[in-house]
C-alpha positions as YAML, in Angstrom:
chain: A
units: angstrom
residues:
- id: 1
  name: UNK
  ca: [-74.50, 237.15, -6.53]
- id: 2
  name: UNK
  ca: [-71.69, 239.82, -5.96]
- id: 3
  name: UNK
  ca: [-69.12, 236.74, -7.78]
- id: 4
  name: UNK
  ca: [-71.30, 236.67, -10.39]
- id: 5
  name: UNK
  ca: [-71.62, 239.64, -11.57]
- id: 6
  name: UNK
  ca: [-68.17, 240.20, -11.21]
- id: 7
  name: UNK
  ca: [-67.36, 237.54, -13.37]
- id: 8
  name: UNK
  ca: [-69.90, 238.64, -16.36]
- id: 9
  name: UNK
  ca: [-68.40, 242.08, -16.59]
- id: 10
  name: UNK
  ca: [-64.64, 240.73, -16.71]
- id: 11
  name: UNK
  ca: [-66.04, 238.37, -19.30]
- id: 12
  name: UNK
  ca: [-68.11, 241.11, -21.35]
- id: 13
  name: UNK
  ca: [-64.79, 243.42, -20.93]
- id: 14
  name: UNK
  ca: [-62.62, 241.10, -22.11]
- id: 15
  name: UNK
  ca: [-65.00, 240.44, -24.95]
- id: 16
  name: UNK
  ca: [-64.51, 243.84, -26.07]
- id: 17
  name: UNK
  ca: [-61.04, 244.14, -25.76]
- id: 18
  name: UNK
  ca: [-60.44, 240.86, -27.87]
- id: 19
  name: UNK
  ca: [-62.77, 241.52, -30.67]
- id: 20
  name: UNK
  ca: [-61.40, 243.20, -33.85]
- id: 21
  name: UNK
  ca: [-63.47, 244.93, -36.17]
- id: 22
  name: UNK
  ca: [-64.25, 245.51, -39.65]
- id: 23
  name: UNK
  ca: [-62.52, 248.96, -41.27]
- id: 24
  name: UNK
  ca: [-64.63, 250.72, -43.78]
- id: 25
  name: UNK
  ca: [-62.99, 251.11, -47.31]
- id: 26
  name: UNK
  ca: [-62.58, 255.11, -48.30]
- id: 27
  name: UNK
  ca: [-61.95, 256.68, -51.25]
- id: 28
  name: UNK
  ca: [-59.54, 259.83, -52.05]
- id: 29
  name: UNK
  ca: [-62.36, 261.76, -50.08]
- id: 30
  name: UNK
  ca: [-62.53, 259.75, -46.95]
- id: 31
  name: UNK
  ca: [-66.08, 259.01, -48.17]
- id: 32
  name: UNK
  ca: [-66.91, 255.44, -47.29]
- id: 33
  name: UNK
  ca: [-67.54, 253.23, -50.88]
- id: 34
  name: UNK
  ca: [-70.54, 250.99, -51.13]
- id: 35
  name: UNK
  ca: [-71.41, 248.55, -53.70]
- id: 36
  name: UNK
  ca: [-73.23, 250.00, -56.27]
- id: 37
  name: UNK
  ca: [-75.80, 247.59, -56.70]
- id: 38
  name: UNK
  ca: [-76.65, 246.39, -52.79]
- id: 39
  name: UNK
  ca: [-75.88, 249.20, -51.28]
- id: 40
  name: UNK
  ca: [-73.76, 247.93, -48.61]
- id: 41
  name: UNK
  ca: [-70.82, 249.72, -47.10]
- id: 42
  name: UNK
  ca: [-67.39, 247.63, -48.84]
- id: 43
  name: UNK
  ca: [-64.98, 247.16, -46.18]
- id: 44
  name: UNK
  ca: [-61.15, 247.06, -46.20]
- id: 45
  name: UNK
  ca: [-59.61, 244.40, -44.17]
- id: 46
  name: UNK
  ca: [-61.32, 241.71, -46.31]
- id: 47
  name: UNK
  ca: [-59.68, 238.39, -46.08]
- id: 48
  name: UNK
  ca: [-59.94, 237.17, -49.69]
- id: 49
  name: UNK
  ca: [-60.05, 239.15, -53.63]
- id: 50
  name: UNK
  ca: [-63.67, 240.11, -54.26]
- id: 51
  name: UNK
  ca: [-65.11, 239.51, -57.92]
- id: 52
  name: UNK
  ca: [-67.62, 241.56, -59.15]
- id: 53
  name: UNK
  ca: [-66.53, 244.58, -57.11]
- id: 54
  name: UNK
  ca: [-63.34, 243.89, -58.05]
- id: 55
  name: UNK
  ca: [-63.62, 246.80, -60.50]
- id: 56
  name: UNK
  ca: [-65.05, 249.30, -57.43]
- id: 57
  name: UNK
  ca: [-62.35, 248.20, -55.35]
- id: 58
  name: UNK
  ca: [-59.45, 248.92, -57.98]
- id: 59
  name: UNK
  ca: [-61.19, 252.55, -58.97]
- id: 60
  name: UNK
  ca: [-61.06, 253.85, -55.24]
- id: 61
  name: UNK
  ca: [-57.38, 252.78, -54.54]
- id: 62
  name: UNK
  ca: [-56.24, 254.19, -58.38]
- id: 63
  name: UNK
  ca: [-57.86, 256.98, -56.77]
- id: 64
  name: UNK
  ca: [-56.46, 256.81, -53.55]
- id: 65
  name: UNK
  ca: [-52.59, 256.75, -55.40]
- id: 66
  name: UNK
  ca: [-53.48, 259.93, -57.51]
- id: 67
  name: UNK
  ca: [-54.19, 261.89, -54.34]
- id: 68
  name: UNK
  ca: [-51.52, 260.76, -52.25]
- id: 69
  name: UNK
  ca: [-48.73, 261.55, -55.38]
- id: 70
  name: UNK
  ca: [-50.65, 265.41, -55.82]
- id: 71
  name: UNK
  ca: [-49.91, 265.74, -52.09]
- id: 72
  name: UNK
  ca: [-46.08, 264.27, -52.51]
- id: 73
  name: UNK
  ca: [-45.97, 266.36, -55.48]
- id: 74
  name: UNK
  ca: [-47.56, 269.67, -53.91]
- id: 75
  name: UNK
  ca: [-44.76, 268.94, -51.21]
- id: 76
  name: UNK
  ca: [-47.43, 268.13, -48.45]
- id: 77
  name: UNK
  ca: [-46.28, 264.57, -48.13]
- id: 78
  name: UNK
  ca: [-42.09, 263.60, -47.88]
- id: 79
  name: UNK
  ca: [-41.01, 260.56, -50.12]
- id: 80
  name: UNK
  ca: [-40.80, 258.46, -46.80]
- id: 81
  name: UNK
  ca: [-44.45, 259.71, -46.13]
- id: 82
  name: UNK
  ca: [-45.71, 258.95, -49.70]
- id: 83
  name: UNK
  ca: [-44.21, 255.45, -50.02]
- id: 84
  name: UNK
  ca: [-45.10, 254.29, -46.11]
- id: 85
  name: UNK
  ca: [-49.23, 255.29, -47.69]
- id: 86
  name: UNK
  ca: [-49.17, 253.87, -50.73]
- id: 87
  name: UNK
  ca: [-47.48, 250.59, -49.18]
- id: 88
  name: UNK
  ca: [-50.08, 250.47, -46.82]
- id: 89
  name: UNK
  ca: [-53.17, 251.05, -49.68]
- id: 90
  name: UNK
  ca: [-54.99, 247.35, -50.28]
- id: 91
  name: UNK
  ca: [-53.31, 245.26, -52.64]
- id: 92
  name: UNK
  ca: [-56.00, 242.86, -54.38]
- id: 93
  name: UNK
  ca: [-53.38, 241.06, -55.98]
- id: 94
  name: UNK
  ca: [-51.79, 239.79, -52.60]
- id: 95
  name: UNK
  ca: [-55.52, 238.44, -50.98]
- id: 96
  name: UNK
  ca: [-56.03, 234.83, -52.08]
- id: 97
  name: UNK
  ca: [-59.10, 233.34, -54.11]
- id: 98
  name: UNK
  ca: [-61.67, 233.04, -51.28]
- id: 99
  name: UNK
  ca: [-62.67, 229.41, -52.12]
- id: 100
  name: UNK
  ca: [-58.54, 228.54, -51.90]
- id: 101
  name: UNK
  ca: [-58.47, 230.68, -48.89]
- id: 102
  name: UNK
  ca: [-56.58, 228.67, -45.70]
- id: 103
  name: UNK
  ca: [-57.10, 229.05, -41.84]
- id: 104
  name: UNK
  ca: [-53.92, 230.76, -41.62]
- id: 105
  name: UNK
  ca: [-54.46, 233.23, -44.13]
- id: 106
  name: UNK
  ca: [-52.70, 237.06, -44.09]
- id: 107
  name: UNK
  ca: [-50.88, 235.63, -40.63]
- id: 108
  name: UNK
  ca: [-51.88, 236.94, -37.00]
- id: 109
  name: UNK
  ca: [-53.73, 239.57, -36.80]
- id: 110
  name: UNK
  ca: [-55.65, 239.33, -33.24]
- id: 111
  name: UNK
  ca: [-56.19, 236.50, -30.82]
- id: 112
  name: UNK
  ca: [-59.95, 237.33, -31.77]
- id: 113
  name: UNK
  ca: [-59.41, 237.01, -35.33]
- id: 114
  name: UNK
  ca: [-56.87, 234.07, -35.41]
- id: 115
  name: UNK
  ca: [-59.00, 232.59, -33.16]
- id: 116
  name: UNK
  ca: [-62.46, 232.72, -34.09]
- id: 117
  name: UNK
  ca: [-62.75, 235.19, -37.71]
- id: 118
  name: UNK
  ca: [-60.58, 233.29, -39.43]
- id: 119
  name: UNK
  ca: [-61.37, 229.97, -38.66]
- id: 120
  name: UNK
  ca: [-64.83, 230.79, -39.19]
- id: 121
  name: UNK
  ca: [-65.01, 232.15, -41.88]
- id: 122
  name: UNK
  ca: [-62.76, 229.17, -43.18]
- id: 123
  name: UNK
  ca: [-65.55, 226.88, -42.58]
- id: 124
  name: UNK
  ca: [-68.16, 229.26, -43.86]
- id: 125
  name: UNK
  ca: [-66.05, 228.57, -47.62]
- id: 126
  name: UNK
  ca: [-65.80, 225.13, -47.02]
- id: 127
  name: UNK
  ca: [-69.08, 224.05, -46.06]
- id: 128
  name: UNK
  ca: [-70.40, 226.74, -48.83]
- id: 129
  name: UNK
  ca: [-68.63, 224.85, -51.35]
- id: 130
  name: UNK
  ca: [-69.72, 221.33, -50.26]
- id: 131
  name: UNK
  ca: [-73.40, 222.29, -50.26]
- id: 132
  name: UNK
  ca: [-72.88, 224.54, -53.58]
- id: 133
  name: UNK
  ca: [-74.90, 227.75, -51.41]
- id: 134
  name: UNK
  ca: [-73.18, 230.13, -48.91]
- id: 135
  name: UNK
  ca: [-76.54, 230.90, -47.35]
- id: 136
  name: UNK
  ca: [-77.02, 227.15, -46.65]
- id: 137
  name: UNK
  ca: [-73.48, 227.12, -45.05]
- id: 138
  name: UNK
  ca: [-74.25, 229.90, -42.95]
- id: 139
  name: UNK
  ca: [-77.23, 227.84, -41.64]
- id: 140
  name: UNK
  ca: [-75.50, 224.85, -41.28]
- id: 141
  name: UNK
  ca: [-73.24, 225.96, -39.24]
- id: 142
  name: UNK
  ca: [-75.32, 228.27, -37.02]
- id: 143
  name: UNK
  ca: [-77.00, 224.55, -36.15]
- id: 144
  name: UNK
  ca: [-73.51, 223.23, -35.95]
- id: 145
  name: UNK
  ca: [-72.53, 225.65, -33.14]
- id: 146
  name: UNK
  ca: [-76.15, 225.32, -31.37]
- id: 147
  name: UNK
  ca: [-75.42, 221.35, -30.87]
- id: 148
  name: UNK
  ca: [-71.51, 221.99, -29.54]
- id: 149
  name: UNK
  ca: [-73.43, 224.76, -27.21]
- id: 150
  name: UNK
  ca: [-76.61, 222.52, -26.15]
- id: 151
  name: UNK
  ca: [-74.68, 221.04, -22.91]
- id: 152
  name: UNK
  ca: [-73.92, 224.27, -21.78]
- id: 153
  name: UNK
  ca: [-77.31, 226.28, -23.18]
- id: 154
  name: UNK
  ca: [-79.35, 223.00, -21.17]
- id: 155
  name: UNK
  ca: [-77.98, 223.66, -18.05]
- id: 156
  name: UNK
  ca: [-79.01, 227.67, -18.33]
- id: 157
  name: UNK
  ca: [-82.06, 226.53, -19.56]
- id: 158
  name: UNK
  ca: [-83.26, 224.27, -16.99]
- id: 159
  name: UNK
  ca: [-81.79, 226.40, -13.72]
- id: 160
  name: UNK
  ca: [-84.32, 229.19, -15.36]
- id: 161
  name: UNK
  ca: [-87.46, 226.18, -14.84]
- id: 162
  name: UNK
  ca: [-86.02, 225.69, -11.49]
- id: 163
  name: UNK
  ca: [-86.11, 229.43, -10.56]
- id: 164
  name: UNK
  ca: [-89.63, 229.77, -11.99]
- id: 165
  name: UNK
  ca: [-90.61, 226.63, -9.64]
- id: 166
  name: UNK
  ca: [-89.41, 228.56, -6.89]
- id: 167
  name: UNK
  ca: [-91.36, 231.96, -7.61]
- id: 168
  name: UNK
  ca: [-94.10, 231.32, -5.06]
- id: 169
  name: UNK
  ca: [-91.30, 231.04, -2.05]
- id: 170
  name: UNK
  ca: [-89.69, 234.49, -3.81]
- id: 171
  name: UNK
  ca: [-92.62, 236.34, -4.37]
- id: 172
  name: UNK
  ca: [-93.60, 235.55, -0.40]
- id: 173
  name: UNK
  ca: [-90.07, 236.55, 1.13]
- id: 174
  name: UNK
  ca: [-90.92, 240.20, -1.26]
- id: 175
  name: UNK
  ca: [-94.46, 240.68, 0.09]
- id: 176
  name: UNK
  ca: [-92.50, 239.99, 3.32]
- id: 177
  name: UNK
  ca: [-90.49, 242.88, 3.79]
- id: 178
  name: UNK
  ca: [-92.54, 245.28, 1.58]
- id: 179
  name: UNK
  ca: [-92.13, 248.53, 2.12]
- id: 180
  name: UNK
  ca: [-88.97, 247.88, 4.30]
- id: 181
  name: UNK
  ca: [-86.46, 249.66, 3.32]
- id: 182
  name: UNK
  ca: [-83.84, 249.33, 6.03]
- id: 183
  name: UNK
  ca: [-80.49, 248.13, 5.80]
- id: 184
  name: UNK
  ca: [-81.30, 245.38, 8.33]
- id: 185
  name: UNK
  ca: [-84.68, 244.48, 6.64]
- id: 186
  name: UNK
  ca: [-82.69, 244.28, 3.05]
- id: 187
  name: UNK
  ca: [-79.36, 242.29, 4.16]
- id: 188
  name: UNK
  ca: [-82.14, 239.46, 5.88]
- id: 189
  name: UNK
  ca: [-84.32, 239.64, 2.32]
- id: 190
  name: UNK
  ca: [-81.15, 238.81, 0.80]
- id: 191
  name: UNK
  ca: [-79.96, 236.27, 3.04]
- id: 192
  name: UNK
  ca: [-83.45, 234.52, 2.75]
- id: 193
  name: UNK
  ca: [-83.73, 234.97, -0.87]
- id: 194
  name: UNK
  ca: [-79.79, 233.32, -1.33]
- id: 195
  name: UNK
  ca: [-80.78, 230.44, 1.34]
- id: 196
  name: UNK
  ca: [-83.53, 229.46, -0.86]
- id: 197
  name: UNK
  ca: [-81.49, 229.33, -3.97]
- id: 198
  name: UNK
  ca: [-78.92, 227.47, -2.48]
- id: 199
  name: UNK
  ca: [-81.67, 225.31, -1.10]
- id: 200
  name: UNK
  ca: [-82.38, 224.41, -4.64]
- id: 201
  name: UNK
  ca: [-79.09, 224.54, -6.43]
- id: 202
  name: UNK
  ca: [-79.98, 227.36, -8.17]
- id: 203
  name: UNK
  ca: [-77.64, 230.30, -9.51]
- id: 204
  name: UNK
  ca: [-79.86, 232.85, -10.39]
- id: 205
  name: UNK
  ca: [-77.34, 234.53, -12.83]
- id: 206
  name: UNK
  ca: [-76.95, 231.22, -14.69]
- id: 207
  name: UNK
  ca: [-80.31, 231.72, -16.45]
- id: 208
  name: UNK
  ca: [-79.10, 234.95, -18.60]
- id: 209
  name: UNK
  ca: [-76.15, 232.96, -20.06]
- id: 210
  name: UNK
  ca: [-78.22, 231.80, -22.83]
- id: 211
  name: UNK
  ca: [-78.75, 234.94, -23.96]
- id: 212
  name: UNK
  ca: [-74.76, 236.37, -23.52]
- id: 213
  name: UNK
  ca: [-73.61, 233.55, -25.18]
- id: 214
  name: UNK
  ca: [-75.00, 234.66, -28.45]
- id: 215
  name: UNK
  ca: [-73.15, 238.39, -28.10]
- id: 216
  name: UNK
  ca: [-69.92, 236.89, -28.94]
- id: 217
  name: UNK
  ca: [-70.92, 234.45, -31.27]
- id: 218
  name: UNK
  ca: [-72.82, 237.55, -33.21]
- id: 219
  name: UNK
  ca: [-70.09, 239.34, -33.02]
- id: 220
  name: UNK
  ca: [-67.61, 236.72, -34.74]
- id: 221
  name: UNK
  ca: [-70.40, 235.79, -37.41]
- id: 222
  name: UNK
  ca: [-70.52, 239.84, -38.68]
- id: 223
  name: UNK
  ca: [-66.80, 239.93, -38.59]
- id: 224
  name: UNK
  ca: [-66.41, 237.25, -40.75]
- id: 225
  name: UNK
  ca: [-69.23, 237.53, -42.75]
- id: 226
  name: UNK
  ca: [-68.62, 241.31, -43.58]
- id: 227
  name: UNK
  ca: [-64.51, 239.97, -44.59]
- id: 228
  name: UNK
  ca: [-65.38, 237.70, -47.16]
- id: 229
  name: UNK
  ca: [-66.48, 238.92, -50.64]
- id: 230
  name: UNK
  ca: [-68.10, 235.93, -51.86]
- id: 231
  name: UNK
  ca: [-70.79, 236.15, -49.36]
- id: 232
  name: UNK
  ca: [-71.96, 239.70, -49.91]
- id: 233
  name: UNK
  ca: [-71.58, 239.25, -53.79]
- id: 234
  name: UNK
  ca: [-74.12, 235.66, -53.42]
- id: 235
  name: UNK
  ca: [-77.39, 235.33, -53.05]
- id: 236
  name: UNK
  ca: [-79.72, 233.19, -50.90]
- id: 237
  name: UNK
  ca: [-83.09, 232.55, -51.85]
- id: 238
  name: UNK
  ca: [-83.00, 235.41, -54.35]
- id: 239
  name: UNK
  ca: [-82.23, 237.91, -51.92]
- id: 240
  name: UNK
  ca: [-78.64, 239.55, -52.29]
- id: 241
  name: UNK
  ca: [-77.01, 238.04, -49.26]
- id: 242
  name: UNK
  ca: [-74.80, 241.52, -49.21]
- id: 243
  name: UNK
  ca: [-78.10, 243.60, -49.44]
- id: 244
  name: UNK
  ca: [-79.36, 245.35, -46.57]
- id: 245
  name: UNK
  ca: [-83.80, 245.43, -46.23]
- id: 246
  name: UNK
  ca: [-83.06, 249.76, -46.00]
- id: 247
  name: UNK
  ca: [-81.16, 249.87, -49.57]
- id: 248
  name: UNK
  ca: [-83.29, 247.18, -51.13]
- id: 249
  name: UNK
  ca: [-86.54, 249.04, -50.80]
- id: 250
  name: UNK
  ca: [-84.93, 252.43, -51.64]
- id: 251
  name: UNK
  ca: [-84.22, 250.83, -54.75]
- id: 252
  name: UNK
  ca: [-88.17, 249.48, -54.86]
- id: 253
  name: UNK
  ca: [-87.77, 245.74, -53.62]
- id: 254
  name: UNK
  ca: [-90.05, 246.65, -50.62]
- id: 255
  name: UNK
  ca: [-90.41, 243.04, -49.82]
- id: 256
  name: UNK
  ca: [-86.99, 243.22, -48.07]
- id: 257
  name: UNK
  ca: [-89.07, 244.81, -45.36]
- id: 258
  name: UNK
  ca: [-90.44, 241.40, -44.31]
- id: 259
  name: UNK
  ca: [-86.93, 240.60, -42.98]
- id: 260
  name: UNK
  ca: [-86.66, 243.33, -40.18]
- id: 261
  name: UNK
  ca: [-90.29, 242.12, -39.01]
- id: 262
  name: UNK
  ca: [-89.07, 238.13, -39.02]
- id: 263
  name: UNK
  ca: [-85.85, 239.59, -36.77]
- id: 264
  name: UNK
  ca: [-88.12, 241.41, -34.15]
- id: 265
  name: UNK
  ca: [-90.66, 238.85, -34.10]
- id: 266
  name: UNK
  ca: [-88.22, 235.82, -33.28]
- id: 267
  name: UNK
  ca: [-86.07, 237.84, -30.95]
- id: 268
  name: UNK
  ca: [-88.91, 239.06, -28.98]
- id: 269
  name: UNK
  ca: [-90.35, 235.82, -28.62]
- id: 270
  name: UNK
  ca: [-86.31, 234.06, -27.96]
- id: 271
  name: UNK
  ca: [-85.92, 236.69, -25.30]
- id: 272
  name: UNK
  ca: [-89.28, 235.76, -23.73]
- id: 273
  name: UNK
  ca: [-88.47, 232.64, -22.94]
- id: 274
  name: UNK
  ca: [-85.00, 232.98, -22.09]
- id: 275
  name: UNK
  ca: [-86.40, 235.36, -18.98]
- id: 276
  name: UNK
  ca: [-86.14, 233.93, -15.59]
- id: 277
  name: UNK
  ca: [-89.03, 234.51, -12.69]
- id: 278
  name: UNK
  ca: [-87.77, 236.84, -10.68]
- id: 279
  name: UNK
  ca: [-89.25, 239.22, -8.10]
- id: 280
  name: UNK
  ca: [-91.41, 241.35, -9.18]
- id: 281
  name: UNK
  ca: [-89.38, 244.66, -8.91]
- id: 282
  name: UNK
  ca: [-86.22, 242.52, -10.42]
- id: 283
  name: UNK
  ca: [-89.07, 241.48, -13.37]
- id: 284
  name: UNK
  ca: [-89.94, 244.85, -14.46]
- id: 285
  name: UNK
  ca: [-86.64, 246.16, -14.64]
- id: 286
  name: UNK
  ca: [-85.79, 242.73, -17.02]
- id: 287
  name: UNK
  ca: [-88.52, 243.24, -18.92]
- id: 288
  name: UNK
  ca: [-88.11, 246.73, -19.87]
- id: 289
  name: UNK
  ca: [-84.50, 245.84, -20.34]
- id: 290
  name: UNK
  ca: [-85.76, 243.40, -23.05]
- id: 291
  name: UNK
  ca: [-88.06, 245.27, -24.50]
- id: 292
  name: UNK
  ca: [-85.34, 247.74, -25.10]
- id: 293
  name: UNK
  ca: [-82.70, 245.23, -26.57]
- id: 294
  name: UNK
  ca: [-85.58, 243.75, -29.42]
- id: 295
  name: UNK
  ca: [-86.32, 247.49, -30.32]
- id: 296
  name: UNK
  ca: [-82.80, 248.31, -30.82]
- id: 297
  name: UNK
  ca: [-82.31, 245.38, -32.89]
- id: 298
  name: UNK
  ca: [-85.22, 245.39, -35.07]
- id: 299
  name: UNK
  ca: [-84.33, 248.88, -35.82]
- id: 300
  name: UNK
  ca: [-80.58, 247.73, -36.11]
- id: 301
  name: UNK
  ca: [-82.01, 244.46, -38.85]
- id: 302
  name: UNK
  ca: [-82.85, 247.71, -40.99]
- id: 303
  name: UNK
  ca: [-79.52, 247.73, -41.78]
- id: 304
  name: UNK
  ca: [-78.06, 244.45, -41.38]
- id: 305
  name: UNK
  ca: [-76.95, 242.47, -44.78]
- id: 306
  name: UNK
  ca: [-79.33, 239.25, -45.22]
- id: 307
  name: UNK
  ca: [-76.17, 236.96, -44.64]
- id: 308
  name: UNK
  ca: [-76.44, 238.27, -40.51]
- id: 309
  name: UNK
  ca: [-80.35, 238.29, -40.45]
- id: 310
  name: UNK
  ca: [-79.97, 234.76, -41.90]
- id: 311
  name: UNK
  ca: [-77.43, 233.75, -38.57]
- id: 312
  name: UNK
  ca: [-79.74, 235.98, -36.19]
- id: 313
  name: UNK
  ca: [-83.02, 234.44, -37.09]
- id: 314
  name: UNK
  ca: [-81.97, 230.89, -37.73]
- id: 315
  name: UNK
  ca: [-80.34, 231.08, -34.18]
- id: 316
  name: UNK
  ca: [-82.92, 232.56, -32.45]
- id: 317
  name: UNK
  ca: [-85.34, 229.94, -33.86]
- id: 318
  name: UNK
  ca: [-83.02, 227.22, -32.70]
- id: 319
  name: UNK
  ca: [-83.25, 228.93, -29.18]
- id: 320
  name: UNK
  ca: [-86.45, 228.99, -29.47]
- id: 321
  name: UNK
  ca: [-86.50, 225.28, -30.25]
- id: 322
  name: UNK
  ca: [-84.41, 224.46, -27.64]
- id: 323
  name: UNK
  ca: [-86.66, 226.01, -24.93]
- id: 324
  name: UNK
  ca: [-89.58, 224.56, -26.01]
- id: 325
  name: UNK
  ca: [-88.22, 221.07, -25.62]
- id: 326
  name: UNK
  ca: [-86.66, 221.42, -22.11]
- id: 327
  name: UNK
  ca: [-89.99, 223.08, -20.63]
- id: 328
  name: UNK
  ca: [-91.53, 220.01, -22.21]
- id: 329
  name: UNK
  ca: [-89.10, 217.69, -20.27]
- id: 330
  name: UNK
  ca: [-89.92, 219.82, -17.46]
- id: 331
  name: UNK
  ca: [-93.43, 219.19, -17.30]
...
């Protein structure tokens, strides 16, 4: 147990450390700009030249050069200074078309975004232009990375039926040293509770890794998503792929609202089954763990852009899917 969860926090650390992020795009003010239509916060590091915000885009860095030469000007700024900022402002001209955008696009950045961004978001174009719908793409390959997963998601999967098998055995070592609080009473729980898992091949930290897996995963779809214009300009369905539910019914298109409910339902129900049965004390510490994470992120869906609730829900459903067919093969 102790190996285990050393391992997930050098894995969740080194997560962190390796993912990049998207920078918000300010203007003169340091105010963050938003598309004027969805709403959504515009953000700098994108990794092809937008098109219909083209025109926001160029207005904020015009902008941006005006302020930095008054500052050069008012003698705030040295000539060094003033040319090293406007050097570094975004240059549209420089970013490529995003359908004729390549793998190796803008160079290294990150071993996160070399690795996983850009490539994605490669694909994402690709597949997009095959099936003549970025939403579609986005879909595609959410399924795409389920089936390359499903070896590893199965085996998760079914050591959580084997540890539910088990809870009889578990749940009579707890009534077993109830109220014992000893160190002596607690190392033999342990001991007892580890020679039954062994007994049955089961890791009991195995079962979670369904639900981990999808942290990076999330994290590499809103990166790339959030870099490439073409998706947040599109739509899917009629929905503005770049809108979020919060700015779309603040402009009156309440049924937006619909989406945040779709995100809490499926993630309450693909956390559900991804729980394992564990000890009752261990159970009601998971659960309200769980029911934390699916309020945070049904308040969170408020303001995702469609283009992430799209990955998020298709996913979950697929997780969903995927549960219901190995309990199935269980029985």
């Amino acid at each position: 147990m102790k190996k285990n969860k050393k391992l997930f926090i050098v894995v969740i650390s080194l997560m962190f450390l390796l993912t990049g992020c998207t920078k918000q795009f300010k203007d003169a003010d340091g105010k963050v700009v938003q598309d004027p239509t969805t709403k959504q916060t515009l953000v700098e590091n994108i990794l092809c030249r937008p098109v219909n915000l083209k025109g926001t885009y160029e207005t904020a860095i015009e902008e941006k050069k005006v302020a930095l030469k008054k500052l050069y000007e008012d003698g705030d700024l040295s000539k060094k200074e003033y040319k090293s900022k406007v050097d570094s402002l975004l240059n549209l001209e420089e970013l490529p078309v995003c359908t004729e955008m390549s793998v190796i696009e803008g160079g290294y950045e990150s071993i996160w975004t070399s690795i996983f961004v850009k490539p994605l978001a490669w694909l994402i174009i690709q597949l997009g232009k095959l099936v003549k719908n970025y939403g579609l793409a986005i879909i595609l390959i959410t399924v795409l990375i389920k089936i390359i997963l499903f070896p590893l998601t199965y085996k998760s999967l079914k050591q959580s039926e084997a540890i539910k098998k088990v809870q009889p055995k578990l749940n009579k070592i707890e009534k077993k040293y109830a109220g014992k609080t000893d160190q002596e009473s607690m190392m033999m729980k342990s001991n007892e509770m580890m020679a039954l898992y062994k007994e049955h091949k089961i890791n009991p930290m195995s079962g979670c890794l369904t639900s981990f897996l999808q942290i990076p995963i999330f994290f590499a779809f809103y990166e790339a998503l959030y870099r490439l214009p073409l998706l947040f300009e599109g739509k899917f369905l009629g929905l503005h792929m770049g809108m979020t539910p919060l700015a779309a019914a603040g402009q009156g298109d309440w049924y937006y609202l619909i989406l945040p409910l779709i995100v809490g339902l499926v993630t309450y129900f693909s956390f559900k089954m991804n729980k394992n049965g564990q000890p009752n004390d261990q159970m009601k510490q998971m659960n309200m763990m769980f029911n934390i994470m699916v309020v945070m992120i049904f308040i969170t869906s408020f303001s995702m852009s469609v283009a992430i609730i799209i990955y998020w829900v298709v996913n979950s459903l697929l997780g969903i899917g995927q549960n219901l067919l190995i309990k199935k093969g269980s029985k």
